[in-house]
C-alpha atoms as an extended CHARMM CRD file, in Angstrom:
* protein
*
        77  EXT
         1         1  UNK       CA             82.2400000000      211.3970000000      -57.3100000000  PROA      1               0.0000000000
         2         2  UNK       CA             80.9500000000      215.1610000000      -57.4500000000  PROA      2               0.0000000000
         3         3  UNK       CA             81.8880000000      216.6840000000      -60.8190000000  PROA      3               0.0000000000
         4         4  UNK       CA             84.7230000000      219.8350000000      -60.5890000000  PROA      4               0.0000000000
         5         5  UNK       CA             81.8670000000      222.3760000000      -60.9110000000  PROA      5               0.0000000000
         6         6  UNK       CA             79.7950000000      221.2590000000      -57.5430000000  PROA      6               0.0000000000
         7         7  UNK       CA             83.4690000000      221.0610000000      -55.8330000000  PROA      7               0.0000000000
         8         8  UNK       CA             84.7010000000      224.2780000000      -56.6020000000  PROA      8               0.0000000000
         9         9  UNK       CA             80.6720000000      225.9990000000      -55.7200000000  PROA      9               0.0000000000
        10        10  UNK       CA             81.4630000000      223.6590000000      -52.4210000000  PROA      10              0.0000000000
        11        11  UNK       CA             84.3840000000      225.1500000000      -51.4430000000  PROA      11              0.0000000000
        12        12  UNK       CA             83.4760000000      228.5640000000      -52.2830000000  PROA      12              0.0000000000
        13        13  UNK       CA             80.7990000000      228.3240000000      -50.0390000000  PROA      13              0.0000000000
        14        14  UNK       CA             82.9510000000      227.0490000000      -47.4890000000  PROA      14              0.0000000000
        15        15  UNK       CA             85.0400000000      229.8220000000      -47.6730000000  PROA      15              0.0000000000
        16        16  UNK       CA             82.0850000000      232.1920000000      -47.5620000000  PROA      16              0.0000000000
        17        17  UNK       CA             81.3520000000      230.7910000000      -44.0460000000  PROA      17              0.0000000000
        18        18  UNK       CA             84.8900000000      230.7800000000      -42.6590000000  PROA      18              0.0000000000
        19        19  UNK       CA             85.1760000000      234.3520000000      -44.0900000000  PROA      19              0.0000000000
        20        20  UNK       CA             81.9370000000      234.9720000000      -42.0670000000  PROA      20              0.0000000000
        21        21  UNK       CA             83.3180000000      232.9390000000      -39.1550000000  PROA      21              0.0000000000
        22        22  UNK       CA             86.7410000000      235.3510000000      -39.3520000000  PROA      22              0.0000000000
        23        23  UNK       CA             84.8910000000      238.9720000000      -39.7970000000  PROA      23              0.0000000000
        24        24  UNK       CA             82.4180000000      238.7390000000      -37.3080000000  PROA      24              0.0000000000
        25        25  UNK       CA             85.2930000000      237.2740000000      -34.7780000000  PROA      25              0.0000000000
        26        26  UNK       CA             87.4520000000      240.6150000000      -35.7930000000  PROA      26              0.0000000000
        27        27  UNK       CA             84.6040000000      242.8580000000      -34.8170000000  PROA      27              0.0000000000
        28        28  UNK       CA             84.3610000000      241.3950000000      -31.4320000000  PROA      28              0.0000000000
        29        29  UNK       CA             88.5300000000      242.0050000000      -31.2110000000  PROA      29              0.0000000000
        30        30  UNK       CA             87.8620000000      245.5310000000      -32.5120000000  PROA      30              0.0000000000
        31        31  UNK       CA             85.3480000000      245.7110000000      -29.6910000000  PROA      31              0.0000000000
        32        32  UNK       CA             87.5910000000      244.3050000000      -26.9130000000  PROA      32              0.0000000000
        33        33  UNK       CA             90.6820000000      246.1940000000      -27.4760000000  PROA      33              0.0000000000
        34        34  UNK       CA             88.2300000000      249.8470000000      -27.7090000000  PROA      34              0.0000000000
        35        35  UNK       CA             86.7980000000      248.5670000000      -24.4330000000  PROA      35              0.0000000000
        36        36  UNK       CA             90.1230000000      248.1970000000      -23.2730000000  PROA      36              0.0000000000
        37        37  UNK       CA             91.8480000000      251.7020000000      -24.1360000000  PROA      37              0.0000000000
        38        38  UNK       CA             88.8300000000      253.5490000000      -23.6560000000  PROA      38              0.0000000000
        39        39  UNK       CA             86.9390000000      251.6630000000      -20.3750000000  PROA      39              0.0000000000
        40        40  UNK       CA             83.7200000000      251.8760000000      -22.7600000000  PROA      40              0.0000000000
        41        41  UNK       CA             82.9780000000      251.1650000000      -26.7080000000  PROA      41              0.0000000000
        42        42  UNK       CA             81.0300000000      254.2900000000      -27.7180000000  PROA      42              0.0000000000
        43        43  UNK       CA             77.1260000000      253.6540000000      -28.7760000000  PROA      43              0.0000000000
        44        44  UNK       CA             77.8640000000      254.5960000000      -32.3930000000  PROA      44              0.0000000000
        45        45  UNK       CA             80.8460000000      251.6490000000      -32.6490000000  PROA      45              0.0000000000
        46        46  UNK       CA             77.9560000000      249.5320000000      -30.9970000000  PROA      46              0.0000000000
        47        47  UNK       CA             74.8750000000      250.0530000000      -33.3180000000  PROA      47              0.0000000000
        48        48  UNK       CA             77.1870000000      249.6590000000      -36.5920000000  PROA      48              0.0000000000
        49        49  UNK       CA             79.0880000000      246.8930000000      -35.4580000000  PROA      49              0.0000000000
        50        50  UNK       CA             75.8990000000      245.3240000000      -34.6020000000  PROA      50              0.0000000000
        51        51  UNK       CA             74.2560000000      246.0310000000      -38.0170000000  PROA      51              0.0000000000
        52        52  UNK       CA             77.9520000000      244.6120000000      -39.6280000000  PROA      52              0.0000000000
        53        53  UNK       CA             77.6340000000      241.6140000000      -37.9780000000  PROA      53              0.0000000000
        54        54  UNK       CA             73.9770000000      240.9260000000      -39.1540000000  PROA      54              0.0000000000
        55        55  UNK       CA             74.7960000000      241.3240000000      -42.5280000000  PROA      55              0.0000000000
        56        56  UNK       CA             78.1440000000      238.8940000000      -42.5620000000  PROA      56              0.0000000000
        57        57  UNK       CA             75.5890000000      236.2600000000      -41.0910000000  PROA      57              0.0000000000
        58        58  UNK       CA             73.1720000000      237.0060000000      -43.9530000000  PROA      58              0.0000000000
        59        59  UNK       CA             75.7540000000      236.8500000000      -46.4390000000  PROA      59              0.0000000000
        60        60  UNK       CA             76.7790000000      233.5710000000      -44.6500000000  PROA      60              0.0000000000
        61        61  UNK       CA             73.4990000000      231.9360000000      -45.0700000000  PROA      61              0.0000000000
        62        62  UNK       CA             72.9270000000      232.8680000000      -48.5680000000  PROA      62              0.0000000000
        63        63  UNK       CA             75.2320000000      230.9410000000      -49.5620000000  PROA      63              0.0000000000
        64        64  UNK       CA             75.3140000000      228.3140000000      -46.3890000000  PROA      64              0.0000000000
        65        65  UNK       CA             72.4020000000      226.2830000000      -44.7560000000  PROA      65              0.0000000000
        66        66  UNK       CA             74.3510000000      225.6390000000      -41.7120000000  PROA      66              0.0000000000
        67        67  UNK       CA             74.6170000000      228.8960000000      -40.3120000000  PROA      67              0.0000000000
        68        68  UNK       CA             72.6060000000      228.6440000000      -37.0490000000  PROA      68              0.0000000000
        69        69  UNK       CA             76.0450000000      228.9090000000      -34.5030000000  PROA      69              0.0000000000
        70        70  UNK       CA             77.1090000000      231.1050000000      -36.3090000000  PROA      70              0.0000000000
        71        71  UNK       CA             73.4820000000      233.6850000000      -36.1080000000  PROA      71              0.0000000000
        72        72  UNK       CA             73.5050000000      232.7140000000      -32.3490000000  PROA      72              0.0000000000
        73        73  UNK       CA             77.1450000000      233.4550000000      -31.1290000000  PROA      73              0.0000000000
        74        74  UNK       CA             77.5420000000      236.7130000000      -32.8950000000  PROA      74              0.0000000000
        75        75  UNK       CA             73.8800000000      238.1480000000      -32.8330000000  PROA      75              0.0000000000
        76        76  UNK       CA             73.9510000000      237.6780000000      -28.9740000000  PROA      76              0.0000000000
        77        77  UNK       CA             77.2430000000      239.7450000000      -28.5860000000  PROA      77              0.0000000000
């Protein structure tokens, strides 16, 4: 059995991903409802939510080896 240390680093890495998982999923919502009200998401919101989103996957796989869904689904928004 894994000692409590390797657990707890386990499940904080875990929650590193999901936290990824959750972030990069509220920047898409972000960029549906603006799409929405406005008819367009302006080129600004774009770019930055762009650059946000590749560094929540980096973050992600610092700490997570496992991240390739992750890198393809939101990088190809």
């Amino acid at each position: 059995m894994k000692d409590i240390q390797q657990e707890q680093l386990d499940i904080l890495k875990d929650m590193v991903k999901l936290n990824a998982i959750i972030a990069t999923e509220l920047i898409q919502l972000v960029e549906n409802s603006s799409q929405q009200l406005r008819g367009a998401i302006p080129d600004s919101c774009k770019t930055q939510h762009g650059e946000l989103r590749k560094q929540v996957v980096e973050i992600a796989e610092k700490w997570n080896d496992n991240c390739e869904m992750l890198r393809q689904h939101n990088l190809n928004h």
